[in-house]
mmCIF file as Biopython writes it, N, C-alpha, C and O atoms, coordinates in Angstrom:
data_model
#
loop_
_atom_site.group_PDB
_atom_site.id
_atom_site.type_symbol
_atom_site.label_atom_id
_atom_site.label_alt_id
_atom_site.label_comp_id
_atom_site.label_asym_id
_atom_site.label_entity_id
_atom_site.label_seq_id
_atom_site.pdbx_PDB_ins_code
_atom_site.Cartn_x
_atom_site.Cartn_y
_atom_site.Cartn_z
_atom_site.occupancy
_atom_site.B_iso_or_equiv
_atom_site.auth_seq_id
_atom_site.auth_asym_id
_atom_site.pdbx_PDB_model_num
ATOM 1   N N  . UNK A ? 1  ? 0.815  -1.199  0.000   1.0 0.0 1  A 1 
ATOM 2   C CA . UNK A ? 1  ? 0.000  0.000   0.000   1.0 0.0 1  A 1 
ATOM 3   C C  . UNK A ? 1  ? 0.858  1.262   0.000   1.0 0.0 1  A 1 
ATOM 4   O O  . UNK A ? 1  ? 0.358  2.343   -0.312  1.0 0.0 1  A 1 
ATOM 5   N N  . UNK A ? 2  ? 1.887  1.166   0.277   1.0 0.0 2  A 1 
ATOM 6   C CA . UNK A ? 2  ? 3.010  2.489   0.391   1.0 0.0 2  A 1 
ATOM 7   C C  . UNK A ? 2  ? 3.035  2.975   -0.680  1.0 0.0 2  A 1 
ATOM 8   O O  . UNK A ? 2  ? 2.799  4.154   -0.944  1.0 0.0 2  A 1 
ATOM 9   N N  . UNK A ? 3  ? 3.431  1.802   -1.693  1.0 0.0 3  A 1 
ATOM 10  C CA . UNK A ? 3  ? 3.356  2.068   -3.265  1.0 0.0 3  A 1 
ATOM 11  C C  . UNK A ? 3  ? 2.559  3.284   -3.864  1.0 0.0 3  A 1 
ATOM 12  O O  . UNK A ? 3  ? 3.007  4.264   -4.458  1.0 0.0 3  A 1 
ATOM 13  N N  . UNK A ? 4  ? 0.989  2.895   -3.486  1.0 0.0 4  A 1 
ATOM 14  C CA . UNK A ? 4  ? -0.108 3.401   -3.924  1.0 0.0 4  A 1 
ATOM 15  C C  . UNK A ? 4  ? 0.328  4.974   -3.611  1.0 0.0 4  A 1 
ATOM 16  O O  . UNK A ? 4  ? 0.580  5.848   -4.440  1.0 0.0 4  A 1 
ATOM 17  N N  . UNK A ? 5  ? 0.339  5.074   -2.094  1.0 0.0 5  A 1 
ATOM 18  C CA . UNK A ? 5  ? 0.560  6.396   -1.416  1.0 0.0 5  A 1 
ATOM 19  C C  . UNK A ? 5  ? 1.682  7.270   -2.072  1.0 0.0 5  A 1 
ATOM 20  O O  . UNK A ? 5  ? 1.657  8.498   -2.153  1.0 0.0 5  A 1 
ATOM 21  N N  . UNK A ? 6  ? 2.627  6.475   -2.506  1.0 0.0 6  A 1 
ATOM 22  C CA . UNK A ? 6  ? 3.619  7.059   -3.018  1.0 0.0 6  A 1 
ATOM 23  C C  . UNK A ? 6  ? 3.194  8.110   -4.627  1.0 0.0 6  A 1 
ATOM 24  O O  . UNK A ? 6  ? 3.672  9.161   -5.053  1.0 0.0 6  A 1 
ATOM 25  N N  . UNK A ? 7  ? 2.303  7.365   -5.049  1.0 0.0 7  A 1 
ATOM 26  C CA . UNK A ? 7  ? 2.035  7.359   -6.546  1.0 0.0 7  A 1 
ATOM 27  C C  . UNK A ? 7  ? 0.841  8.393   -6.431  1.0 0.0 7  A 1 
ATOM 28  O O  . UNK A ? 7  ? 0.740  9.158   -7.391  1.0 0.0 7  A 1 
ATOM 29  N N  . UNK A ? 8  ? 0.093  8.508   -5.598  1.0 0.0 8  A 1 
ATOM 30  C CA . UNK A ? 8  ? -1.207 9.472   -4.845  1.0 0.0 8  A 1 
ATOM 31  C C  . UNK A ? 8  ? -0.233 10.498  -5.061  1.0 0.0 8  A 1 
ATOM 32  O O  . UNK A ? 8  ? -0.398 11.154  -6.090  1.0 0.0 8  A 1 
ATOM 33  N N  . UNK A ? 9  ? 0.751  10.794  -4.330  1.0 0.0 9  A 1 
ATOM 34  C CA . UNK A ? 9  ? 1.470  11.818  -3.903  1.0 0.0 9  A 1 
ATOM 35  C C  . UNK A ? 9  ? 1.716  12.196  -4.791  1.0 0.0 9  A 1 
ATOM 36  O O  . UNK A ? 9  ? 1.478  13.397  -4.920  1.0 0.0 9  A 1 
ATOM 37  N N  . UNK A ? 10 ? 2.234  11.593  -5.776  1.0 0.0 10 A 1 
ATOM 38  C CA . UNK A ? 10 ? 3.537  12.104  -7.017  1.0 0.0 10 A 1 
ATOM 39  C C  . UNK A ? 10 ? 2.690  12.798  -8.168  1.0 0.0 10 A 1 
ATOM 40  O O  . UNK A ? 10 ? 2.895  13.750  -8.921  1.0 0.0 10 A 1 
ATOM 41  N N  . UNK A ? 11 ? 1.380  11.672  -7.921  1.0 0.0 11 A 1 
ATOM 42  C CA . UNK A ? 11 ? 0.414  12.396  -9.179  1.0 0.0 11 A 1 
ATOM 43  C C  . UNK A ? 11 ? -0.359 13.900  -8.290  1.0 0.0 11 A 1 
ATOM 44  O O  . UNK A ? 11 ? -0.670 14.701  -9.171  1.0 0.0 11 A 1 
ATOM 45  N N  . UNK A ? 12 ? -0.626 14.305  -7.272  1.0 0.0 12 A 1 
ATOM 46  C CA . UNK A ? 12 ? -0.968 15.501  -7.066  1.0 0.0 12 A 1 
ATOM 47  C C  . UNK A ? 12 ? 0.366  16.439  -7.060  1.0 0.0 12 A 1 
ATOM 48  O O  . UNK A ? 12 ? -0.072 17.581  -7.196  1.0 0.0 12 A 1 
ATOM 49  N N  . UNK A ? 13 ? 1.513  16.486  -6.985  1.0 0.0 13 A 1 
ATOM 50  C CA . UNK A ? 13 ? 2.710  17.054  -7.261  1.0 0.0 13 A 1 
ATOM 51  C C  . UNK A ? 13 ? 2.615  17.538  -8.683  1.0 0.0 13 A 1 
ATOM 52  O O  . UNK A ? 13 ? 2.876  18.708  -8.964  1.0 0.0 13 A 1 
ATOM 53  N N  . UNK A ? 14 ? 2.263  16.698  -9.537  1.0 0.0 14 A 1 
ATOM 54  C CA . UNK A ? 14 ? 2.558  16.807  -10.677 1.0 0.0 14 A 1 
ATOM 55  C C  . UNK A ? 14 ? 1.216  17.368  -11.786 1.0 0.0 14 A 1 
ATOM 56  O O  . UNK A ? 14 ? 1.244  17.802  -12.938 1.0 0.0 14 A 1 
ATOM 57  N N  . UNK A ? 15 ? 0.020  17.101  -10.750 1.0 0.0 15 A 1 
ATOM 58  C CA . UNK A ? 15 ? -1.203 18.068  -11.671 1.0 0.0 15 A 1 
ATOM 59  C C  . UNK A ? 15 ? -0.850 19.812  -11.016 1.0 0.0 15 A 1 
ATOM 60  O O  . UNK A ? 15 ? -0.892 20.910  -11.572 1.0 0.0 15 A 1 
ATOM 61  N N  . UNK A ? 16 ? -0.504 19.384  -9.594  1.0 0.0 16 A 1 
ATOM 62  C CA . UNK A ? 16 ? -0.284 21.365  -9.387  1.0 0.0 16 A 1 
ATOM 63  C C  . UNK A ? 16 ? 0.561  21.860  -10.124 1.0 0.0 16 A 1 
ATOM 64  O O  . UNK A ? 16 ? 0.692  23.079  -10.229 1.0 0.0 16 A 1 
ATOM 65  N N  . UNK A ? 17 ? 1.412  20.849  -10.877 1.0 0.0 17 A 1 
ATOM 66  C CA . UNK A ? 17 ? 2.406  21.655  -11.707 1.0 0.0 17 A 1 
ATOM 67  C C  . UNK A ? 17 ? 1.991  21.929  -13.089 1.0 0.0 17 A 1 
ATOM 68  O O  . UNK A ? 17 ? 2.454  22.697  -13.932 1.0 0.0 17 A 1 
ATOM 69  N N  . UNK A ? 18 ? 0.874  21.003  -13.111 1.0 0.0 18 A 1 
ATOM 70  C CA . UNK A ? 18 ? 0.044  21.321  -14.774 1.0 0.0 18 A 1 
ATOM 71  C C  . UNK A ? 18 ? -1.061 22.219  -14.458 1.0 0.0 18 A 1 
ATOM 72  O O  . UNK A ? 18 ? -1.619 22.896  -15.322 1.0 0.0 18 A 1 
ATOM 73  N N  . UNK A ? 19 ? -1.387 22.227  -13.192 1.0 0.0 19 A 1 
ATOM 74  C CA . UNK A ? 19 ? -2.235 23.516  -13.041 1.0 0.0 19 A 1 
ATOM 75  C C  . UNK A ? 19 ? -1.900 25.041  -12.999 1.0 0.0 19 A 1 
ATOM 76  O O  . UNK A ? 19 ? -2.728 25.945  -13.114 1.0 0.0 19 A 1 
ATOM 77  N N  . UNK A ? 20 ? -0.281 25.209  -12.778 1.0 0.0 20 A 1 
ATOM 78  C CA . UNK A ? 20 ? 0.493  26.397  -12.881 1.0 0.0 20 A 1 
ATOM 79  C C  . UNK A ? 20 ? 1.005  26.616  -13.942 1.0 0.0 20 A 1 
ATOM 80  O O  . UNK A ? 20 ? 1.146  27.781  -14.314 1.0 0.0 20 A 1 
ATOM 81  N N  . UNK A ? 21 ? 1.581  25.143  -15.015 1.0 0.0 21 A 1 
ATOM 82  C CA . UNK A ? 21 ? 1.345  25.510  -16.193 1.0 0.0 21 A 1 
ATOM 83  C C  . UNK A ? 21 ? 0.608  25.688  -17.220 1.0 0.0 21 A 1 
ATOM 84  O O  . UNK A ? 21 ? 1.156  25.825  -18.314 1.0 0.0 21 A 1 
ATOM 85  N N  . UNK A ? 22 ? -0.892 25.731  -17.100 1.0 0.0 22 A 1 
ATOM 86  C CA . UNK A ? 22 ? -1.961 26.141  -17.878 1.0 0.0 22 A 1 
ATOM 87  C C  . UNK A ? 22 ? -1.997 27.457  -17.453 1.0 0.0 22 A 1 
ATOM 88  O O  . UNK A ? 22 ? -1.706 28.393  -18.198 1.0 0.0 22 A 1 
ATOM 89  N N  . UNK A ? 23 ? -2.378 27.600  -16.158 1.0 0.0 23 A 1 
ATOM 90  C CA . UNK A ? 23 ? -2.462 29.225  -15.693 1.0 0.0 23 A 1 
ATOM 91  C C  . UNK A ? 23 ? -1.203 30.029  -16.034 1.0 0.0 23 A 1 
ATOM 92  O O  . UNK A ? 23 ? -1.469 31.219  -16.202 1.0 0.0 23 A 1 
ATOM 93  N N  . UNK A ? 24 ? -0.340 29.824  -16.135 1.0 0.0 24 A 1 
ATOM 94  C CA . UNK A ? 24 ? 0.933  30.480  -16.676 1.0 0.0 24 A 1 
ATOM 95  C C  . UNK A ? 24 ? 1.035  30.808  -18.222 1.0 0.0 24 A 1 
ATOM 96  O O  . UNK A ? 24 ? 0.136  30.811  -19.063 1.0 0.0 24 A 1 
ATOM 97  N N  . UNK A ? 25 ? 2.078  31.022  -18.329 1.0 0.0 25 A 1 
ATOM 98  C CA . UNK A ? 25 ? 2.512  31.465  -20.150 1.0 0.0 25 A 1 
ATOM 99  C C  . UNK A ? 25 ? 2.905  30.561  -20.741 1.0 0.0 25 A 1 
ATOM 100 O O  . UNK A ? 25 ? 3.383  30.579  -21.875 1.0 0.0 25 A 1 
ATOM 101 N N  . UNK A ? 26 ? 2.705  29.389  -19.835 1.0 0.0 26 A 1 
ATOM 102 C CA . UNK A ? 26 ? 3.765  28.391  -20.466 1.0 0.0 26 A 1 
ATOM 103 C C  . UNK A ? 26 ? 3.183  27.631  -22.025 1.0 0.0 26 A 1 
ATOM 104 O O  . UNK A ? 26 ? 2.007  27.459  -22.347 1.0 0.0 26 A 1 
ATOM 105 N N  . UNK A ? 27 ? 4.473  27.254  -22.846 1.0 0.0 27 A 1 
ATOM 106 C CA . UNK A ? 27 ? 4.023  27.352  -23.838 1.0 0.0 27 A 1 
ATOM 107 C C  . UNK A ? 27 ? 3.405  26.159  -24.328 1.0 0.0 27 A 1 
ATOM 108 O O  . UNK A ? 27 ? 3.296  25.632  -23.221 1.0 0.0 27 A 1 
ATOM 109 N N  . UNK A ? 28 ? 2.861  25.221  -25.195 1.0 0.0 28 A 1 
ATOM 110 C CA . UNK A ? 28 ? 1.919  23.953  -25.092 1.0 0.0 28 A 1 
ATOM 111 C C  . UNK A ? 28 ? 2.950  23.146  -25.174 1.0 0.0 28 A 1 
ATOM 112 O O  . UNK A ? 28 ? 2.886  22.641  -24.053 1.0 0.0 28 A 1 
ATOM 113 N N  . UNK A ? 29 ? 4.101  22.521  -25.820 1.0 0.0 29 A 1 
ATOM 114 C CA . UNK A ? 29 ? 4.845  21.932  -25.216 1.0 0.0 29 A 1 
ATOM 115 C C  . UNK A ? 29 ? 4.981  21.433  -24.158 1.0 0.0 29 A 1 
ATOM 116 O O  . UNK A ? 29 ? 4.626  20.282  -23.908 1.0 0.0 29 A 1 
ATOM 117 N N  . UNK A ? 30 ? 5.600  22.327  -23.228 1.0 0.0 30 A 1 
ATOM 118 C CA . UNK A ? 30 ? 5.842  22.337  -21.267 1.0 0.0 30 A 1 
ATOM 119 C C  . UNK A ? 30 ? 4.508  21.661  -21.003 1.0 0.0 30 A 1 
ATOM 120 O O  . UNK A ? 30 ? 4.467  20.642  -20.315 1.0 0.0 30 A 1 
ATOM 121 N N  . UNK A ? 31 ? 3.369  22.223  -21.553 1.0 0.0 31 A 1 
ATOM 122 C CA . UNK A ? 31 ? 1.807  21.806  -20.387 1.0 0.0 31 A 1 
ATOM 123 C C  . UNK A ? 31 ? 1.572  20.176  -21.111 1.0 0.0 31 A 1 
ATOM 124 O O  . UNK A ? 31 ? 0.820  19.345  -20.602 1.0 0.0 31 A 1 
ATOM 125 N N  . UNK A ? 32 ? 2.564  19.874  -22.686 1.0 0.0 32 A 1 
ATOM 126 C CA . UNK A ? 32 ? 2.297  18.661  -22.967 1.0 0.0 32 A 1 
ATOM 127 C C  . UNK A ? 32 ? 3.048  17.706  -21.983 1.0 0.0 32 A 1 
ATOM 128 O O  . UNK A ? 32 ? 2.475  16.926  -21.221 1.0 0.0 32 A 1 
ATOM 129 N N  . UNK A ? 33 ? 4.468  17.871  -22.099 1.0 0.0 33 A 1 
ATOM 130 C CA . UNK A ? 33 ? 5.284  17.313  -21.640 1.0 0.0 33 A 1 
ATOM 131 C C  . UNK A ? 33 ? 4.616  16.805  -19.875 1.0 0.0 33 A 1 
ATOM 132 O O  . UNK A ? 33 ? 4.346  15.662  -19.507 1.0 0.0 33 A 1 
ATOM 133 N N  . UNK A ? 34 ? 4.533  17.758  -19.280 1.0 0.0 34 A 1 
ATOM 134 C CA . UNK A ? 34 ? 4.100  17.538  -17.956 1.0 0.0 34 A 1 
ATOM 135 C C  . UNK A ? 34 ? 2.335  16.459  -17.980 1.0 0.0 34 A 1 
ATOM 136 O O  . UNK A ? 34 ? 2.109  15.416  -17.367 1.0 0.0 34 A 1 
ATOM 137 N N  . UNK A ? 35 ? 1.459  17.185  -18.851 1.0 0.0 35 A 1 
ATOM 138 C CA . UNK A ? 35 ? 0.260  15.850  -19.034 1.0 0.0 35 A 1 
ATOM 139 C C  . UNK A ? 35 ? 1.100  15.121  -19.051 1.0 0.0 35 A 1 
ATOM 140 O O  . UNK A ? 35 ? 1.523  14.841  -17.930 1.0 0.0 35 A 1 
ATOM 141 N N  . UNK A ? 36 ? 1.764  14.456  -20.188 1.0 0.0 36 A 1 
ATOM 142 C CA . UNK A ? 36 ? 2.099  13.016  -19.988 1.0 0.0 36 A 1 
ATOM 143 C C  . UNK A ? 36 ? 2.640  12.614  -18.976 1.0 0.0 36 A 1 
ATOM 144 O O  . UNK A ? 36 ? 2.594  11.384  -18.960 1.0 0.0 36 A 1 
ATOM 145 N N  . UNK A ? 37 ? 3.258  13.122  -17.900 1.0 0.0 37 A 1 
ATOM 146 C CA . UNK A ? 37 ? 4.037  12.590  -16.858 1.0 0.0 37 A 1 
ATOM 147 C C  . UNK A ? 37 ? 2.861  12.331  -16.109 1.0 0.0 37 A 1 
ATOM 148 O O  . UNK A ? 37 ? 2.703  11.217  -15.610 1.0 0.0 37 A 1 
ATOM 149 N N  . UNK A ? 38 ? 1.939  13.314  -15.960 1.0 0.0 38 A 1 
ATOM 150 C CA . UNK A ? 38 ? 0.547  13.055  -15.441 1.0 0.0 38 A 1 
ATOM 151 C C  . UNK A ? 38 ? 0.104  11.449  -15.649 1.0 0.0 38 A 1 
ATOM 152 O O  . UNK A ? 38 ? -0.093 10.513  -14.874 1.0 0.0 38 A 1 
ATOM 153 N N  . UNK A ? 39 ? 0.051  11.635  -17.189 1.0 0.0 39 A 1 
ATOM 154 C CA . UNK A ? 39 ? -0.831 10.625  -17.566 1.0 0.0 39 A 1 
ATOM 155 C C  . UNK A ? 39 ? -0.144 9.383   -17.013 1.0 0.0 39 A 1 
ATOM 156 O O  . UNK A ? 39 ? -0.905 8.625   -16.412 1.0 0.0 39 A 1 
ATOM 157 N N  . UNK A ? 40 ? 0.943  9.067   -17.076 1.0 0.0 40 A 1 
ATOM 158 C CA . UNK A ? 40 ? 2.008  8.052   -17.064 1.0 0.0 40 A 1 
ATOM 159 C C  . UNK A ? 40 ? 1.872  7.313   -15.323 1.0 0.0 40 A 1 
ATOM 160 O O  . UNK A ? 40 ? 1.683  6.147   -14.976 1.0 0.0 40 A 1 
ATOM 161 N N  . UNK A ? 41 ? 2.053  8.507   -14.561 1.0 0.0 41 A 1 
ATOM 162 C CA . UNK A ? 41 ? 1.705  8.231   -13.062 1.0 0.0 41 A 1 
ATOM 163 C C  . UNK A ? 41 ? 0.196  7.782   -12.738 1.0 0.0 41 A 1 
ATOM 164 O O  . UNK A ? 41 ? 0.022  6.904   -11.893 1.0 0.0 41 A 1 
ATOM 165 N N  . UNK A ? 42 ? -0.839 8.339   -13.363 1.0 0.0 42 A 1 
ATOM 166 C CA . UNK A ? 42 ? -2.253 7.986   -13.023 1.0 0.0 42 A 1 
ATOM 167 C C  . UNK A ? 42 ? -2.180 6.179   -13.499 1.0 0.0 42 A 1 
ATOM 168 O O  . UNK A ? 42 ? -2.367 5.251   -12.712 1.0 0.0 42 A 1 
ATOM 169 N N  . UNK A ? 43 ? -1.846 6.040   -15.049 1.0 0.0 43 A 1 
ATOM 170 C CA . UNK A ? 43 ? -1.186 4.982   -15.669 1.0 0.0 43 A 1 
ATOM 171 C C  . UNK A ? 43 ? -0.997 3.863   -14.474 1.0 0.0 43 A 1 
ATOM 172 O O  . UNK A ? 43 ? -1.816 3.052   -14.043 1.0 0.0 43 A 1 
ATOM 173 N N  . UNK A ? 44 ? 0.335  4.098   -14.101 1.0 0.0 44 A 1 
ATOM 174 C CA . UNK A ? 44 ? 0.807  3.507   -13.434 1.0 0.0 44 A 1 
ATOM 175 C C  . UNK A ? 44 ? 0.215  2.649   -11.861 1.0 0.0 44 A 1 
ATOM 176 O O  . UNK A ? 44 ? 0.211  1.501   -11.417 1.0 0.0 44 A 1 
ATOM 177 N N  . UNK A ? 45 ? -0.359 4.388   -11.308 1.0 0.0 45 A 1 
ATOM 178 C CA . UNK A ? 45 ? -1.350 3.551   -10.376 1.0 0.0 45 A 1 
ATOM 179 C C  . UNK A ? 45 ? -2.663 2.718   -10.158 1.0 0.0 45 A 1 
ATOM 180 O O  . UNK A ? 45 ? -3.149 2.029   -9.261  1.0 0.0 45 A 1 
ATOM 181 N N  . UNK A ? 46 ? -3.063 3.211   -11.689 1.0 0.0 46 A 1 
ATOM 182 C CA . UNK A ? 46 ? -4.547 1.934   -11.991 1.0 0.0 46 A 1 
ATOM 183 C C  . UNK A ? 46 ? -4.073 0.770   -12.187 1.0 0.0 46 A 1 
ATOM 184 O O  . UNK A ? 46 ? -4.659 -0.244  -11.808 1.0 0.0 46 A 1 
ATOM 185 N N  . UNK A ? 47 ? -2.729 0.763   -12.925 1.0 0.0 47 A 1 
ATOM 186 C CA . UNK A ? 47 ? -1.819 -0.911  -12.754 1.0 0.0 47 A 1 
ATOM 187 C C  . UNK A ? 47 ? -1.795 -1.424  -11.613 1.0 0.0 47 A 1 
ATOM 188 O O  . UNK A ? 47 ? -2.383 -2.480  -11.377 1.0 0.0 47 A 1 
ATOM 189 N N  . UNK A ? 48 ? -0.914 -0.576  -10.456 1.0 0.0 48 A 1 
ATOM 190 C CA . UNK A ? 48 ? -0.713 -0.961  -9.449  1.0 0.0 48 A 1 
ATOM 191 C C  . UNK A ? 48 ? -1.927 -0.962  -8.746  1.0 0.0 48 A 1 
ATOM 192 O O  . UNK A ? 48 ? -1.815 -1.866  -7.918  1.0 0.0 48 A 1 
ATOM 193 N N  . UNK A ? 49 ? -3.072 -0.412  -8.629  1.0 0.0 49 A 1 
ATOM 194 C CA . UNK A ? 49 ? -4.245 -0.545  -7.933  1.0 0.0 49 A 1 
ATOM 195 C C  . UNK A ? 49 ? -4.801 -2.394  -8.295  1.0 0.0 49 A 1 
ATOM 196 O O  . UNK A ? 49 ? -4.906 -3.355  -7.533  1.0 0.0 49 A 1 
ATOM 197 N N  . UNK A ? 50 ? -5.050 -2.252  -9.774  1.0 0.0 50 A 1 
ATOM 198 C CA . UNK A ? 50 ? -5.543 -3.506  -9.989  1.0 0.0 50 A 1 
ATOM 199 C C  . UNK A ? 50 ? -4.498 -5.186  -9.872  1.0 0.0 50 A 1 
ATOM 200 O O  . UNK A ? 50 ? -4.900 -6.315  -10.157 1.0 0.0 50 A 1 
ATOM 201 N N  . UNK A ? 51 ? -3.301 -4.831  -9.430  1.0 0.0 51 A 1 
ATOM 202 C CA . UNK A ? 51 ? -2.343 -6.001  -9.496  1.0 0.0 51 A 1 
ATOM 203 C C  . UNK A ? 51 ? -2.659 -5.991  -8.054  1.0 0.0 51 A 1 
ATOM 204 O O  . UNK A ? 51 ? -2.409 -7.115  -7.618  1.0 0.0 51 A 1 
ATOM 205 N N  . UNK A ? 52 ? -3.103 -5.205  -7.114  1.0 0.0 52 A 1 
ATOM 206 C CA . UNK A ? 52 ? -3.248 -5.585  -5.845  1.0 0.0 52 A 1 
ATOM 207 C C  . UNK A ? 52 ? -4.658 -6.247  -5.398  1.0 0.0 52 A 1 
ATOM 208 O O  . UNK A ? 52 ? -4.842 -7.086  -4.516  1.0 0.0 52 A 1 
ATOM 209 N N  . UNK A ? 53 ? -5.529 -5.678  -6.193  1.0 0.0 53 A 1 
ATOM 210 C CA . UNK A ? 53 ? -6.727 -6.224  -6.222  1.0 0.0 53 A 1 
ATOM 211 C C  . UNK A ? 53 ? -6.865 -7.641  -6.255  1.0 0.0 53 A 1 
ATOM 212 O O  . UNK A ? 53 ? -7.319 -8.409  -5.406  1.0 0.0 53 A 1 
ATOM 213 N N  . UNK A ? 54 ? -6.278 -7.901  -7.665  1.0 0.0 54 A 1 
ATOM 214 C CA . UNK A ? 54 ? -6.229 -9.441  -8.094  1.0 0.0 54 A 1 
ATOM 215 C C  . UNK A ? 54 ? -5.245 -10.073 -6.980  1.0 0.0 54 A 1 
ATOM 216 O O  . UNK A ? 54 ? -5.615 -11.219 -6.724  1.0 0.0 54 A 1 
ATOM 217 N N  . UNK A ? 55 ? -4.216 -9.723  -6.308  1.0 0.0 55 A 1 
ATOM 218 C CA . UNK A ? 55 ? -3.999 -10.949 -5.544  1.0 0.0 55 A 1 
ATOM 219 C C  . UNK A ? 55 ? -4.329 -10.812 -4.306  1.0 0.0 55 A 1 
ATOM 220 O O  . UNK A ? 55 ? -3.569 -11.252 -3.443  1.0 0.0 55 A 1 
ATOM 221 N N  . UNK A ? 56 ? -5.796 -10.033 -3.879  1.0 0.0 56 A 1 
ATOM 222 C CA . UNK A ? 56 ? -6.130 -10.238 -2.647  1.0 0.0 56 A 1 
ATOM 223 C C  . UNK A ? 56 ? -7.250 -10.962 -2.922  1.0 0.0 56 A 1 
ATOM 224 O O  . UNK A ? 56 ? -8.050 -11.051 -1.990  1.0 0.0 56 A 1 
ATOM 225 N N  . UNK A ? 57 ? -7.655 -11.751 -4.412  1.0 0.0 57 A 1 
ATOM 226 C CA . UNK A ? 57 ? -8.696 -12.721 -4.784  1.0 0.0 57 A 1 
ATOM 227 C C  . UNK A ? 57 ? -8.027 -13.705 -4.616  1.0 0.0 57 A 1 
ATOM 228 O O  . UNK A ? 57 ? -8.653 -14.761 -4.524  1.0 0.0 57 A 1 
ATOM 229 N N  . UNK A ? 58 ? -6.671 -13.748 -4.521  1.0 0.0 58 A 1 
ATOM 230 C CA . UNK A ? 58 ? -5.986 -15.205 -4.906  1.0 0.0 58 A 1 
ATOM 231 C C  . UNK A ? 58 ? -5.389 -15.922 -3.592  1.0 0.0 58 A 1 
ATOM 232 O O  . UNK A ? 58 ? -4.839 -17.020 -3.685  1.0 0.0 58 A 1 
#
């Protein structure tokens, strides 16, 4: 479960930083680059959400 927490964390770190770069000047690039890191971490924790799921069936 640390995992999870870890990945909670990293993905709200990383939308306040896409939320300062929309509100900012920044140019679409930067606000792309950072979505995907977004996307990649959310990604990551629906993996890790559901690999924990399945082996608390097993």
């Amino acid at each position: 479960m640390n995992h999870l927490s870890e990945l909670k964390r990293e993905i709200e770190i990383v939308r306040k930083e896409l939320d300062v770069a929309v509100q900012g000047d920044e140019w679409a690039p930067e606000c792309y680059q950072v979505s995907v890191r977004l996307d990649a971490l959310i990604e990551d924790y629906m993996q890790y959400e559901e690999k924990i799921r399945l082996l608390s069936y097993s």
